[in-house]
N, C-alpha and C positions, 0 to 999 in steps of 0.2 A: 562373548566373542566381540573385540571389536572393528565396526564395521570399515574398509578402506573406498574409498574412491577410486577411480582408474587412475590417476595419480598418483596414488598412494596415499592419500593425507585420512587420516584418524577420524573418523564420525561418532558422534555420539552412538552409545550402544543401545540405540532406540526403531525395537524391529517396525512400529508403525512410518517412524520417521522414512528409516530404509524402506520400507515398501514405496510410500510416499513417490521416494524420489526416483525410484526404477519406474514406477507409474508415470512419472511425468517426461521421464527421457525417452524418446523416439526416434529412432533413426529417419534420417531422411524428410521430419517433421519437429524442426529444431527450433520453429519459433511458436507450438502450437500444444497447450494442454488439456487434453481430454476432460470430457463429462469425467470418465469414471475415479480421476484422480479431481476436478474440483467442480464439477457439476454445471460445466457449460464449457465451450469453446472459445478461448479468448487471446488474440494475438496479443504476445505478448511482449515487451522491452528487455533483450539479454542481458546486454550492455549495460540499463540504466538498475537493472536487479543486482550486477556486480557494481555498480558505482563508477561505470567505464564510458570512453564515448565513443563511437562507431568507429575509429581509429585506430583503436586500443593495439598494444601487440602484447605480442606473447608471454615477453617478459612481464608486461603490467597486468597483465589479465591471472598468470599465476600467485604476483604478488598480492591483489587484489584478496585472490581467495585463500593465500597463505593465511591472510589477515584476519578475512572474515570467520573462517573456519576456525580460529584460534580462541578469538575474544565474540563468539557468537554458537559457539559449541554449547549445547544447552548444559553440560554437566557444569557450568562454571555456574549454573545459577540454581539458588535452591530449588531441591525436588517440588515439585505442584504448583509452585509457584507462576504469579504473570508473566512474569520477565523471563521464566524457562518457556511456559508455553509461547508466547513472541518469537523470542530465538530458535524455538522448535520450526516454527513456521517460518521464519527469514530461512532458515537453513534448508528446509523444504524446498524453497524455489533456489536458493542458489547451488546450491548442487548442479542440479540440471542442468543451470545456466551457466555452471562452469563446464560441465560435462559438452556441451555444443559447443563454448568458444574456443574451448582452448585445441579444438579439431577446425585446422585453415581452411577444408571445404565445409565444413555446418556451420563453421563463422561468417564464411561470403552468405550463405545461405539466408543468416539469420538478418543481415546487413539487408539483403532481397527483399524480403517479406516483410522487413518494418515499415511500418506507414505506407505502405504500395501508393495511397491512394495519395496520401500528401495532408493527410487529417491529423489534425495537430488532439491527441487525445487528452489533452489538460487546455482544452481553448475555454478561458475566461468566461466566455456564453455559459460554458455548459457544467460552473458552478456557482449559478445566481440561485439562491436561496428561499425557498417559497414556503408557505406555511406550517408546515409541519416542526420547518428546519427555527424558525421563529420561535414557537414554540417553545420547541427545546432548551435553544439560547435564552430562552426569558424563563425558564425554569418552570414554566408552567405545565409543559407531561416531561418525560424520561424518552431515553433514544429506545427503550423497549416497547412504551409506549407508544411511539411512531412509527417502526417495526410492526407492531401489529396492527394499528391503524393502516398500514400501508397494506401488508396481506389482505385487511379483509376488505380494502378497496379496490384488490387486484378481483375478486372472488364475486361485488355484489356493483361493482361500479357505483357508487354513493361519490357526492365532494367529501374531502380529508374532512373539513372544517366539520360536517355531519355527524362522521364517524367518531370523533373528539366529543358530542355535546353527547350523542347515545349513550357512548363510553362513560358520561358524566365526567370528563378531564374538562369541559369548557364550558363557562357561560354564553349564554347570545351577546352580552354584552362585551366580555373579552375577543367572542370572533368578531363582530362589528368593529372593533377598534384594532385587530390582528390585521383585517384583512387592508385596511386603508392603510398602517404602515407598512404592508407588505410594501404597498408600489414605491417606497422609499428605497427598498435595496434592488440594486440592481445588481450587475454580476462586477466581479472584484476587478478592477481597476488595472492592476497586473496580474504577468502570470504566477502561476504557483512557483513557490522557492523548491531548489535541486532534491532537496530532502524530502519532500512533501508529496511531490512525484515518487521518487523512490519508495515510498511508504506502502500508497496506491499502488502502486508495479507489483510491489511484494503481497499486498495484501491486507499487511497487518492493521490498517486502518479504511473505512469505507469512505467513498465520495461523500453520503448522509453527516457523517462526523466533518468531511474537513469542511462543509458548507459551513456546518454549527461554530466551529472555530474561526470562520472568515466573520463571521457575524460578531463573535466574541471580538477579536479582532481590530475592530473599528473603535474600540474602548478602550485600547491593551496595545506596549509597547511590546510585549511577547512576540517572537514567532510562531510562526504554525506548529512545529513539533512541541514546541514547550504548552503551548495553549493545549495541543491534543493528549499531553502527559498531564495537564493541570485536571481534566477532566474525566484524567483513570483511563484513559484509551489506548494509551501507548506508554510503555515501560519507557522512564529515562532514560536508563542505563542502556537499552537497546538504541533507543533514538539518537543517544550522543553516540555509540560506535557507530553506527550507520551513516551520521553525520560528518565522526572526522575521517572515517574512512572514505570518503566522498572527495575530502577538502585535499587530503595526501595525496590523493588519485590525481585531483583539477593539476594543482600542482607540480606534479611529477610532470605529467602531460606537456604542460606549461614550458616545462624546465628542459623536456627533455629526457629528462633522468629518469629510472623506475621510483617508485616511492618503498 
């Protein structure tokens, strides 16, 4: 059976996906997804999950997910595959996030409750790069390995640098020389690029990852998406629909016209 949206549009016939996304659709609670659907409470961007900007209307907002829904449908990607599971999970949140905008009182609603407070949630501060994230960019542990160096520092309060030498992933030598170029990097310079955001919004890539790739970054005429695809973390092929669906959208906007 395949599954329809209140719109009507074709969903992959994927019952976790569908549960998924009725899990995350709430009336009256249009900018907000539950523990039970991701395991915390986090305000979240509608707008910037469909690639819209608090403006958006109606027509661009259906075009939007005409799009996404089409060229981000996981059946277009092989079974098991990354670039299915990425897409499973872009399509996870934008559902929902179609499901609230394209309703004129859950889209004021959702406009209300972004950033109440005036908190820019990608402020440059708050993706300066500290040891672990070093680390990783220098190839010296895996992002698994800083993952669980992070847990078990959640659990016994040790410094990261500790838990690395236990772990036997570091010498006292390589931390002595890690920790004094830490005070080299500071936080990046500008803010994150529209896609990079988008990413974060969706999920499909972690704050820990795009530090790692700001770090790469400063060596590499790459952008952020292409850096986070060089290092297995983000499907291409998802990252470039995401992107030029982004760029049609600015566009449209721009012009006027729906894209």
């Amino acid at each position: 059976m395949t599954y329809l949206t209140p719109g009507g549009f074709r969903l992959a016939n994927d019952p976790c996906l569908q549960r998924r996304c009725s899990l995350l659709h709430v009336r009256g609670k249009s900018n907000v997804f539950f523990k039970a659907a991701w395991g915390g409470c986090l305000l979240i961007d509608q707008f910037l999950i469909l690639g819209l900007d608090e403006n958006a209307t109606d027509v661009a907002i259906e075009e939007a997910f005409r799009y996404l829904n089409r060229h981000l449908n996981p059946s277009n990607f092989q079974f098991g595959s990354f670039a299915e599971k990425q897409a499973q999970l872009c399509m996870s949140r934008i559902v929902p996030a179609y499901q609230v905008l394209r309703d004129a009182a859950e889209r004021s609603k959702a406009r209300q409750e972004l950033q109440p407070e005036g908190k820019d949630s990608f402020a440059p501060g708050d993706f300066k790069p500290f040891l672990g994230h070093i680390c990783v960019a220098a190839g010296i542990i895996s992002l698994a390995d800083l993952n669980e160096a992070i847990d078990k520092q959640t659990d016994i309060d040790l410094p990261l640098g500790q838990i690395l030498q236990e772990k036997q992933l570091l010498s006292q030598t390589e931390l002595d020389g890690l920790l004094m170029g830490q005070r080299l990097y500071g936080a990046p310079m500008k803010p994150l690029d529209a896609v990079t955001r988008r990413l974060l919004t969706i999920g499909v890539v972690s704050r820990d990852m795009v530090k790692i790739v700001l770090i790469d970054q400063r060596t590499s005429m790459k952008s952020l998406p292409e850096l986070l695809a060089q290092r297995g973390w983000l499907d291409g092929q998802v990252g470039r629909i995401l992107q030029q669906q982004l760029e049609e959208a600015s566009a449209g906007s721009q012009s006027g016209s729906p894209t």
